[in-house]
C-alpha positions in Angstrom: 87.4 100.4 -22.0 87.2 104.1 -23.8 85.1 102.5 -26.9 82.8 100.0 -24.7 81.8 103.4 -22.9 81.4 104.9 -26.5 79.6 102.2 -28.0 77.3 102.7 -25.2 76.5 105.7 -24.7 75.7 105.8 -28.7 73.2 103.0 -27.8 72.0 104.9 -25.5 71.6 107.8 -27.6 69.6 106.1 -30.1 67.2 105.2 -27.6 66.7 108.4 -26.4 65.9 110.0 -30.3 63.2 107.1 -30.4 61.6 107.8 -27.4 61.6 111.7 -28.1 63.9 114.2 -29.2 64.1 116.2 -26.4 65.8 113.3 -24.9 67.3 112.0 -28.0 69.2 115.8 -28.1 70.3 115.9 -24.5 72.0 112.7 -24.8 73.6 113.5 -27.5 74.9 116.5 -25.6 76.4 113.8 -22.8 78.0 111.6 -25.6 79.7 115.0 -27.1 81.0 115.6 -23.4 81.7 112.1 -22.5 83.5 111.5 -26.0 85.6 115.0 -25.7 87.0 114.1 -21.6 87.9 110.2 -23.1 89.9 112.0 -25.9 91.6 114.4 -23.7 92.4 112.0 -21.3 94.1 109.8 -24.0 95.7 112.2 -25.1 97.1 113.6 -21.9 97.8 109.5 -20.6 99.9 109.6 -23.9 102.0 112.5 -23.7 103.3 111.6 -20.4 103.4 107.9 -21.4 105.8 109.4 -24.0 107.7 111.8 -21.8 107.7 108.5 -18.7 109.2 106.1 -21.2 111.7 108.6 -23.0 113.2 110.2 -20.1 113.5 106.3 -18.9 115.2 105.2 -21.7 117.5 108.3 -21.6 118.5 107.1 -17.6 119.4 103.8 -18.3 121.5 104.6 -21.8 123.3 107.0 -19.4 123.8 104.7 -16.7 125.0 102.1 -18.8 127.5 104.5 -20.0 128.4 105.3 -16.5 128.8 102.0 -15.7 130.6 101.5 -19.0 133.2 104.4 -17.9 133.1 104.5 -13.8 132.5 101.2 -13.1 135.3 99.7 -10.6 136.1 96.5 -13.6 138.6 97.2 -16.5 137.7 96.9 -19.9 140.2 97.0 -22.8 139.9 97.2 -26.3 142.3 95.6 -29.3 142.6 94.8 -32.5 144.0 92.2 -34.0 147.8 93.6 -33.9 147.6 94.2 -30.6 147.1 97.8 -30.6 144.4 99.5 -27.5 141.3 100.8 -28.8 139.9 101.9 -26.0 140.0 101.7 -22.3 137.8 102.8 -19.3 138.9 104.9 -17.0 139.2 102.4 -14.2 142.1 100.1 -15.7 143.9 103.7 -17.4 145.0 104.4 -13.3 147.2 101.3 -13.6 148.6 102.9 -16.5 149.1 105.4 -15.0 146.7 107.7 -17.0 149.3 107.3 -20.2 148.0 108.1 -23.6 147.2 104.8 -24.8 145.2 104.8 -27.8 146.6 103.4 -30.7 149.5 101.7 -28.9 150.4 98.2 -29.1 149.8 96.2 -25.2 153.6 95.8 -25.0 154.4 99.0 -25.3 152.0 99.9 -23.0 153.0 97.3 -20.4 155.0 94.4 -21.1 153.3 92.0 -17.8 150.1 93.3 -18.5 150.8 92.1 -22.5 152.1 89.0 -21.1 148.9 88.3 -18.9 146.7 88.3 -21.9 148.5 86.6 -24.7 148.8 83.2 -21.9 145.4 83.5 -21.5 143.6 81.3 -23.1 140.3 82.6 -25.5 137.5 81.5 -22.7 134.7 82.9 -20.3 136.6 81.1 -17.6 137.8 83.2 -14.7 141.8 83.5 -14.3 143.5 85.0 -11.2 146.8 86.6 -12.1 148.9 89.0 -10.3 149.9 92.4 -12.1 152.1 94.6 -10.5 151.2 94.8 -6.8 147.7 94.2 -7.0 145.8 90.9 -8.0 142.8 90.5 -10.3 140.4 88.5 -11.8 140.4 88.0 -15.1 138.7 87.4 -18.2 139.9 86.9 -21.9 138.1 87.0 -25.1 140.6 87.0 -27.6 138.1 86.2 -30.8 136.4 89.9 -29.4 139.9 92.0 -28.4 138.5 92.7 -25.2 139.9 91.9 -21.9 137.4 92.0 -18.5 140.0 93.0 -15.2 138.4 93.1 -11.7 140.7 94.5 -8.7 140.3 92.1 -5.6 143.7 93.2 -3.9 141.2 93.4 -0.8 139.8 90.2 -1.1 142.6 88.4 -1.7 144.5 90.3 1.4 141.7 89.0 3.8 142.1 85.3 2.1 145.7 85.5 2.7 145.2 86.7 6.3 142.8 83.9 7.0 145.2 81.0 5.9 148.1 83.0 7.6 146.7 82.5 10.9 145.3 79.2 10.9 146.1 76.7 13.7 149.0 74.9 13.7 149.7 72.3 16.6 153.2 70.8 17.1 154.2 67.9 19.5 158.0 67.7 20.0 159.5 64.7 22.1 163.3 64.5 22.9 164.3 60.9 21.3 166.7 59.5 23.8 166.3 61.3 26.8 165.6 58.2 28.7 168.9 56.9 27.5 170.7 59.7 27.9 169.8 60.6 31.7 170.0 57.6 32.6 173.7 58.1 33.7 173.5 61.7 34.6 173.4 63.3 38.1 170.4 65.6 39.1 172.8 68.8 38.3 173.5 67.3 34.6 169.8 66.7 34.3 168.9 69.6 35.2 171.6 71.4 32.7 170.2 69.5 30.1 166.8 70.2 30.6 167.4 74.0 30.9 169.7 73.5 27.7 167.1 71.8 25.6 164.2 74.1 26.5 166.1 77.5 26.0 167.4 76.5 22.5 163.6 75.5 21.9 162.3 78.7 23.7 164.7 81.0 21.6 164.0 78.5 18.5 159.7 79.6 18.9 160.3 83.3 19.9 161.7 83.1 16.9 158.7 82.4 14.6 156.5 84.4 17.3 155.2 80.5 18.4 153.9 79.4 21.9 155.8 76.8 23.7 154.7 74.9 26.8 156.7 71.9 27.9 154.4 69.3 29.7 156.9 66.8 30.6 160.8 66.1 31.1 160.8 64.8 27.1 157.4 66.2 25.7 156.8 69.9 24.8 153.7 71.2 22.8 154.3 73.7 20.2 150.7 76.3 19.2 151.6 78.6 16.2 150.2 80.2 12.9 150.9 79.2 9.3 152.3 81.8 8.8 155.1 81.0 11.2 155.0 77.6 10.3 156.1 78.4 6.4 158.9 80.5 7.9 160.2 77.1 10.0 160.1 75.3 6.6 162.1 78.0 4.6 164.9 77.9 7.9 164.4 73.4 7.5 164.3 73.4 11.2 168.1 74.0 11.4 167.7 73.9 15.5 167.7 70.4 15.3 171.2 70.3 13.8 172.3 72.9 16.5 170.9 70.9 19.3 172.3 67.8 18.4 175.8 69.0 16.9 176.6 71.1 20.5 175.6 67.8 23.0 177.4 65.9 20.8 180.7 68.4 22.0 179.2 68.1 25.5 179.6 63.8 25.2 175.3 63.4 25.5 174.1 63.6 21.7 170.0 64.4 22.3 168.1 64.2 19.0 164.7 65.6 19.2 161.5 64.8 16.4 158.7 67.0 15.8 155.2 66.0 14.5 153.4 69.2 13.5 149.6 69.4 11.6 147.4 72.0 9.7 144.7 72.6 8.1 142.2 71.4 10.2 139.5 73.5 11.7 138.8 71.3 14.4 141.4 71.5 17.2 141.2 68.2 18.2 141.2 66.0 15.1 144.4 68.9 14.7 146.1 67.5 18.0 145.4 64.0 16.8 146.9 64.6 13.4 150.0 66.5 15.1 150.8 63.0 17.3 150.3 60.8 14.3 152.8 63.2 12.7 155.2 62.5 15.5 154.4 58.8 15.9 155.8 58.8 12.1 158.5 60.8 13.0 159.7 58.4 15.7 158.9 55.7 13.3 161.2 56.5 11.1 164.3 57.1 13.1 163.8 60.1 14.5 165.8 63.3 15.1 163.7 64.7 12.4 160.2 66.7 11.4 156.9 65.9 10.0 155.3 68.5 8.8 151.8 67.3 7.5 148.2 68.3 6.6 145.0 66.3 6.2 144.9 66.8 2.0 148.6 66.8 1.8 151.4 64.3 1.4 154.1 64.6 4.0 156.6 66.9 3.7 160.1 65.8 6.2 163.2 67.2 7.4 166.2 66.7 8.9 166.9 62.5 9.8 170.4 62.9 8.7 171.7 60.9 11.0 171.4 57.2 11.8 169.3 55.9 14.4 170.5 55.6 17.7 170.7 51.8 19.4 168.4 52.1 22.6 169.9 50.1 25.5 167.1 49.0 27.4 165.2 45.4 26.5 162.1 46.7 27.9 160.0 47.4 24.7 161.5 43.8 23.2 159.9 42.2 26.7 156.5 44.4 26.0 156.1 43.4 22.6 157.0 39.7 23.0 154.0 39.6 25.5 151.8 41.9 23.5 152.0 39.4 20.8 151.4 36.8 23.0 148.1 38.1 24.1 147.1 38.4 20.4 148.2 34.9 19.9 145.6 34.0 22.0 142.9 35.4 20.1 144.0 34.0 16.6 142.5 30.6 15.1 145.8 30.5 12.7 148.5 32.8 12.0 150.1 33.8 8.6 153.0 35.5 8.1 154.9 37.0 5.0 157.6 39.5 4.1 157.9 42.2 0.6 157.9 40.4 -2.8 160.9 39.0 -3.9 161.9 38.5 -0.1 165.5 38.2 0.8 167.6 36.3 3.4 165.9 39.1 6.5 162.3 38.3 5.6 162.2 34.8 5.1 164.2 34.6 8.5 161.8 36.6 10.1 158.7 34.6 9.0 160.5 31.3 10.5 161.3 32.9 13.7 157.7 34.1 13.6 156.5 30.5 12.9 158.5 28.8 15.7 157.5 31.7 18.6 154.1 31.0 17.2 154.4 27.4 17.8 156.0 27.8 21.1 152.4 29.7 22.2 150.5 26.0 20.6 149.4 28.2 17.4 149.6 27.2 14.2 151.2 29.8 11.6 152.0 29.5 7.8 154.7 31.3 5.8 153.4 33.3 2.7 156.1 32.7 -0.1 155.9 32.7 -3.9 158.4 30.3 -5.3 158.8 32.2 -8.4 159.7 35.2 -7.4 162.9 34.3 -5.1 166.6 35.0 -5.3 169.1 32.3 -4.9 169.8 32.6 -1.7 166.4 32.1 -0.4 165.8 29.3 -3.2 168.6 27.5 -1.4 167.0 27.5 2.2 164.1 26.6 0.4 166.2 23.4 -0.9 167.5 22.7 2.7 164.1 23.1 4.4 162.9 20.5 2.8 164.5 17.8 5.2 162.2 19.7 7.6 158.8 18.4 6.5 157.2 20.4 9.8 158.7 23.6 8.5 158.0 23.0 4.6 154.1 22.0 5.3 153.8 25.5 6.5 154.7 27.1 3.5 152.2 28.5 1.3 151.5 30.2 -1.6 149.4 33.6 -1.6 146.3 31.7 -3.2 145.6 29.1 -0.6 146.4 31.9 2.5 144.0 33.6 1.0 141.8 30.6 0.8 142.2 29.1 4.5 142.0 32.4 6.0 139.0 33.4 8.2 137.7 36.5 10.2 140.1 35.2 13.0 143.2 35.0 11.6 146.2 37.1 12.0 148.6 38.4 9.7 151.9 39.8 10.9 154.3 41.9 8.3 157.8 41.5 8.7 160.5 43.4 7.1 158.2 46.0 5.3 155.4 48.2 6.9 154.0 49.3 3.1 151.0 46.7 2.0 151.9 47.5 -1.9 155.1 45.9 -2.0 153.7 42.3 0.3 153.7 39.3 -0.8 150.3 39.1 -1.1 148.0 42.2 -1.0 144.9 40.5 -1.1 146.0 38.8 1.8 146.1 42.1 3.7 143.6 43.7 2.0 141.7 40.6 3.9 142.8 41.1 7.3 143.7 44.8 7.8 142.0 44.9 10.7 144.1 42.4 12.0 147.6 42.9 11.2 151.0 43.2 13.2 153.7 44.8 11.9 157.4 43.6 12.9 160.3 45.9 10.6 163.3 47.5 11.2 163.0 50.3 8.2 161.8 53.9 8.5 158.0 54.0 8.5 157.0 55.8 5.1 153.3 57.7 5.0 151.8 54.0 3.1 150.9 52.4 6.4 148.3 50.4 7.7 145.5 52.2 8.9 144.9 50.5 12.0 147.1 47.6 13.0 146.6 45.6 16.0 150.5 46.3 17.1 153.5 47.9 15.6 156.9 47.3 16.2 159.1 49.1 14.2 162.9 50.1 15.4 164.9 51.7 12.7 168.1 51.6 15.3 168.0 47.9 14.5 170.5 45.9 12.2 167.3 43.7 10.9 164.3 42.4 11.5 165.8 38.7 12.4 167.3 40.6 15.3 164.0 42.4 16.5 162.7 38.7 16.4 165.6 36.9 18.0 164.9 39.2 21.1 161.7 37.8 21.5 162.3 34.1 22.1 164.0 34.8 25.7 160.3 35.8 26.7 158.5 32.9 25.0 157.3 30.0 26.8 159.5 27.2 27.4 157.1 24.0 27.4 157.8 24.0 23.2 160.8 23.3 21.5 162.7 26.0 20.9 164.2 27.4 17.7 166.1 24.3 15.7 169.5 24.8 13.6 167.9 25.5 10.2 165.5 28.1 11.8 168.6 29.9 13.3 170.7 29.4 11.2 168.3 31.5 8.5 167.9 34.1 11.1 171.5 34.5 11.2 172.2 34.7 7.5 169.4 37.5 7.5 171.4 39.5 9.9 174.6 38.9 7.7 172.7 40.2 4.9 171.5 43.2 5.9 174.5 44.2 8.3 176.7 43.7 5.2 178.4 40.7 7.4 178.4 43.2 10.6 180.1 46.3 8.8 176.9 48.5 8.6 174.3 49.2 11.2 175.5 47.0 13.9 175.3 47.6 17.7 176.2 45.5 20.8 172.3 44.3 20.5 173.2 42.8 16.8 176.3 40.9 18.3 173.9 39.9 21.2 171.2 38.6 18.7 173.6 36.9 16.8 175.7 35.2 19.7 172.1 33.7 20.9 171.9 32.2 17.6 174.7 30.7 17.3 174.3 29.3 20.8 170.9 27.4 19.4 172.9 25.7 16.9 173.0 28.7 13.9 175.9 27.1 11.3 178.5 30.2 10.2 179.2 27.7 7.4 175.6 27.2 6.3 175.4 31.1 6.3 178.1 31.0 4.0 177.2 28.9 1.6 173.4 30.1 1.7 174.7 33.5 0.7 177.2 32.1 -2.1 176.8 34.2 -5.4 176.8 31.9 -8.4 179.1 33.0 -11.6 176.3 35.0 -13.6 175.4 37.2 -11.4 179.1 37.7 -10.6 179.7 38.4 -13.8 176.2 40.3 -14.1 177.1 42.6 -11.1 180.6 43.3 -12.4 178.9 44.3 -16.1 176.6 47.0 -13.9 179.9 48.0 -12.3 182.0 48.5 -15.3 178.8 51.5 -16.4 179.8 53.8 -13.5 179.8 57.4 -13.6 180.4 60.0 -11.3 177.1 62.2 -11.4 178.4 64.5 -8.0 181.4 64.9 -6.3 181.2 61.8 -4.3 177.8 60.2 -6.0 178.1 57.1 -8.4 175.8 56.2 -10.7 175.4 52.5 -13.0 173.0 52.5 -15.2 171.5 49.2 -16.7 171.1 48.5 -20.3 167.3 49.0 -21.5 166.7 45.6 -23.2 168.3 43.6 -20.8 166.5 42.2 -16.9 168.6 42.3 -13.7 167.9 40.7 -10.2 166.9 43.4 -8.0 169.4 41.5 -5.7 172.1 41.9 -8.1 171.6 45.8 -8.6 171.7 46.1 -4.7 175.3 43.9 -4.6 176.5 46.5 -6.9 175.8 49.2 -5.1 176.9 47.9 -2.3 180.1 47.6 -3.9 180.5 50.6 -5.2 180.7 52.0 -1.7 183.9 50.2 -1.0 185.5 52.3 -3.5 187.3 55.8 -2.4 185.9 58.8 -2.8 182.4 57.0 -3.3 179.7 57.8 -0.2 176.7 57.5 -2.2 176.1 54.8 -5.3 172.8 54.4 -7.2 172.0 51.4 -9.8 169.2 51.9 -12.2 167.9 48.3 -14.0 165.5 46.9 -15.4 164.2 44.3 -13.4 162.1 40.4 -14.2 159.2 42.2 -12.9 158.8 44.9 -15.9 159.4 47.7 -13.7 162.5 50.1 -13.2 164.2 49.8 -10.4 166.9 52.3 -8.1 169.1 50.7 -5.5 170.6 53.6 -3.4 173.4 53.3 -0.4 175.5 54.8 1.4 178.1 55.7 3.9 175.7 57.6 6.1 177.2 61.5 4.9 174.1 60.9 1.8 170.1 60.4 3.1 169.5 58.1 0.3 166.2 57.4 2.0 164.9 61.0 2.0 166.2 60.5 -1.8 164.1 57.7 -2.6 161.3 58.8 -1.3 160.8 61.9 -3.7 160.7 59.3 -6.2 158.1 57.3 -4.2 160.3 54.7 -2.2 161.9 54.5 1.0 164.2 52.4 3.4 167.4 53.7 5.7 169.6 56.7 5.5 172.3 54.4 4.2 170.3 51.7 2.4 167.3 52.6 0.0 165.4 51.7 -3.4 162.4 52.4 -5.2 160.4 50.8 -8.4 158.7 52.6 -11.4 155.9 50.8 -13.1 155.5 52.2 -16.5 158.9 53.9 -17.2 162.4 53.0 -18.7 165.5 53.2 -17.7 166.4 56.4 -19.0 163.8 58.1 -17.6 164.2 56.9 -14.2 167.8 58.5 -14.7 166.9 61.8 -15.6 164.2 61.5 -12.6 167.1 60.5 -10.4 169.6 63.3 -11.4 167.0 66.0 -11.2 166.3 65.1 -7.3 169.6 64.9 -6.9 170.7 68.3 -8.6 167.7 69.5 -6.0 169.1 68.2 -3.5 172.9 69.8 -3.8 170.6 73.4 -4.7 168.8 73.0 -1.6 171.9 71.9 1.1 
């Protein structure tokens, strides 16, 4: 702008001298004056330019010092041996102020030496505690320089925040029905003030509100904080309460369903009664502790399910299914792969109840995959064409059904291990399921009924109840149909030594009242001579891996029957000083597989389910897919050596 004035203002001048030089000299005068202010106004615009932009410069190189020193993150300095170079005054008051220069990290401070070498050489942030406080963290070992911030605070509030979220617990007393039922008003009443002080003092305790809202129901309001403390003391109240009634001649059991981790208190009350409906599903006397991004974690069940003594629920469910009958163009029913003697019993009980409501109902089976037994009903149902003509295999179910079918479960509740999971996968959202083992966290999402009793010996008994409440215009359950039912009863009651009660006898004297043949039973569940000799090879590997727990382990390039493993564990328990046996094998399917049982003083199912099965307290298994045989074992001994550390 200065030289367009200039250049100007000597135009201007020029002018002036050629119209006269009067003018020519007095505009020269104003271009001396004009040109002499532009220069000392540069000039002046310069030197505080200069002084602006210096004393600016000098700020910021002394707040980035400042910050360098005062700031609140730490920043060390080290060679390649290790040694400090230097270090701001914010991490030296962890040090303690010490005089660190020079030194090696380890010398310095062994967990702070630690911290960085596991580091990995990254921008990524780390949290790590060091000493009582915690920190973020950054590494760059390729530089020697370590980044620390101090969010103690932060991480205080975080810690607060999780410590008192929500937690809603349901708690119902398992048998109170059963037990009250032959009390006076005075007992009741002792009982009821028993159970709800032990509970009271159990929830003063862990600072936890208690409000019982009816004779067997209490609601439990807490914060997580509380709720890890119940975990560390495994709920040991339950084991009080039911070890002191016991004395008093009334056992009471109580289950607990309790849920986390959600912000919304009622999806949180939902979650708590699903918690306790899976509690009660699987025998109860035991808690479900469970939060909507976690698997379950459980505790207690170490005792067998009681036998209710009321038919009620049998009469409920028979007409329930009735109802649903009604609404079903055909019915298909199957039980686990590789079903044994229980589950094809089951599906033929099904079958004739759902011909005795005029519907028509196949049996899902795959002959290949079938142990002896079962292949030699299969033989003997063939001089019942009705009964063989509803046999199918997964492909044509799969085929015939439609949007109105029904599928009922029997003997399993888990849709992985059926017969056909395509089948389900189908008609989920119109499945029944009939079983008699503990309910594991792989359920159904929403089945149409459940009828799951783990008091019961088997699933043929749960079924045999129902037939009383059937109509009578149909025939009724033939000798080959009964006879099946019984032999699954036999099986699974280990011929009425093992989970029987007075409603097993009661199932099984109806049976035999319809024609079921003991004889039949016996020769369906005849063991031919290799697998005799099979079992007794499996037998001859035992070793004692705990005081009281057996263990046979299978040889790696040789198949067992899954059927087989189970006899000789089974057989193993009838040995002394034996109240737990596990077989490991390798079975025709590819997969590893654990057969677990015992006397009832072992939870083999709370066993087998850390290794991702299930079943009973006294009767459990699970499969690995892509394992071997020695692997499974070392899984197996390290949940059991967890176990013993944890009892």
């Amino acid at each position: 702008m200065g030289i367009i004035i200039l250049i100007l203002a000597l135009g201007n001048m020029i002018a002036a001298f050629w119209m006269s030089l009067f003018w020519g000299l007095a505009v020269t005068l104003c271009f001396l004056l004009i040109a002499a202010n532009l220069y000392y106004i540069g000039m002046h615009v310069s030197k505080r330019t200069n002084e602006y932009v210096s004393d600016l410069s000098y700020r910021i190189k002394r707040g980035e010092q400042e910050a360098f020193i005062k700031m609140p993150i730490g920043i060390l300095l080290y060679d390649d041996d290790q040694k400090i170079q230097w270090a701001n005054p914010f991490i030296q008051q962890y040090l303690d102020d010490a005089d660190i220069l020079g030194k090696t990290i380890t010398e310095i401070d062994p967990e702070l030496a630690k911290i960085i070498t596991a580091d990995d050489d990254s921008e990524t942030v780390k949290f790590v505690h060091w000493g009582i406080n915690q920190f973020e963290i950054i590494s760059q070992k390729s530089l020697g320089v370590v980044y620390m911030l101090d969010i103690t605070r932060y991480a205080k509030i975080e810690d607060r925040y999780h410590d008192e979220q929500i937690v809603i617990g349901q708690i119902f007393i398992d048998n109170y029905d059963e037990v009250t039922q032959s009390m006076d008003d005075q007992e009741v009443a002792n009982l009821n003030n028993y159970v709800t002080s032990k509970l009271t003092d159990w929830s003063n305790q862990f600072q936890a509100f208690l409000k019982r809202v009816d004779a067997d129901h209490y609601i439990l309001i807490a914060y997580a904080k509380s709720l890890q403390h119940m975990e560390v003391d495994k709920f040991k109240f339950l084991d009080d309460i039911r070890q002191e009634t016991s004395q008093k001649n009334y056992p009471v059991t109580l289950s607990l369903g309790i849920a986390y981790g959600e912000q919304n208190l009622t999806n949180l009350a939902n979650t708590a009664q699903n918690n306790l409906d899976l509690a009660l599903g699987r025998g109860g006397d035991q808690v479900v502790v469970k939060s909507p991004n976690e698997d379950a974690r459980f505790y207690g069940g170490k005792t067998n399910p009681m036998e209710k003594r009321t038919r009620v629920r049998a009469r409920m469910i028979a007409q329930a299914i009735q109802d649903i009958f009604k609404q079903a163009d055909q019915i298909f029913v199957m039980g686990h792969s590789s079903p044994d003697m229980d589950a094809i019993g089951a599906a033929l009980g099904i079958r004739r109840i759902a011909q005795m409501n005029h519907k028509n109902c196949y049996v899902v089976i795959n002959h290949d995959r079938v142990h002896t037994d079962v292949s030699r009903l299969l033989s003997d149902i063939k001089e019942y064409p009705e009964i063989e003509e509803s046999l199918i295999d997964p492909e044509t179910a799969l085929t015939m059904a439609t949007g109105k079918s029904l599928l009922i479960m029997v003997d399993h509740s888990k849709p992985s291990i059926s017969i056909s999971p395509e089948l389900y996968d189908k008609l989920q959202s119109r499945t029944v399921i009939i079983d008699h083992h503990r309910r594991g966290q792989e359920f159904p999402e929403n089945p149409i009924l459940v009828y799951i009793e783990p008091y019961a010996s088997s699933t043929c008994e749960l079924i045999t109840e129902m037939f009383e409440y059937q109509p009578q215009d149909m025939p009724a359950i033939n000798k080959l149909e009964a006879t099946a039912m019984l032999a699954g009863i036999t099986v699974d009651t280990k011929s009425f030594s093992l989970r029987t009660g007075t409603r097993t006898f009661d199932a099984a004297s109806y049976l035999r009242s319809v024609g079921a043949d003991g004889l039949q039973v016996q020769n369906l569940l005849k063991e031919n001579i290799d697998d005799f000799i099979q079992r007794n090879h499996l037998i001859d590997t035992v070793e004692m891996v705990q005081d009281h727990l057996a263990l046979c382990v299978g040889e790696e390039d040789k198949t067992y029957d899954p059927v087989t493993a189970a006899q000789a564990a089974d057989t193993l328990l009838s040995l002394s000083n034996i109240e737990a046996s596990f077989v490991i094998v390798k079975r025709t399917d590819g997969k590893v597989g654990i057969s677990a049982r015992s006397t009832g003083e072992v939870n083999v199912q709370v066993i087998m389910e850390k290794l991702g099965g299930g079943g009973h307290l006294s009767n459990a298994a699970t499969q690995f897919a892509d394992s071997t045989v020695a692997d499974a074992k070392t899984q197996l001994i390290d949940v059991l050596t967890q176990a013993a550390a944890d009892n």
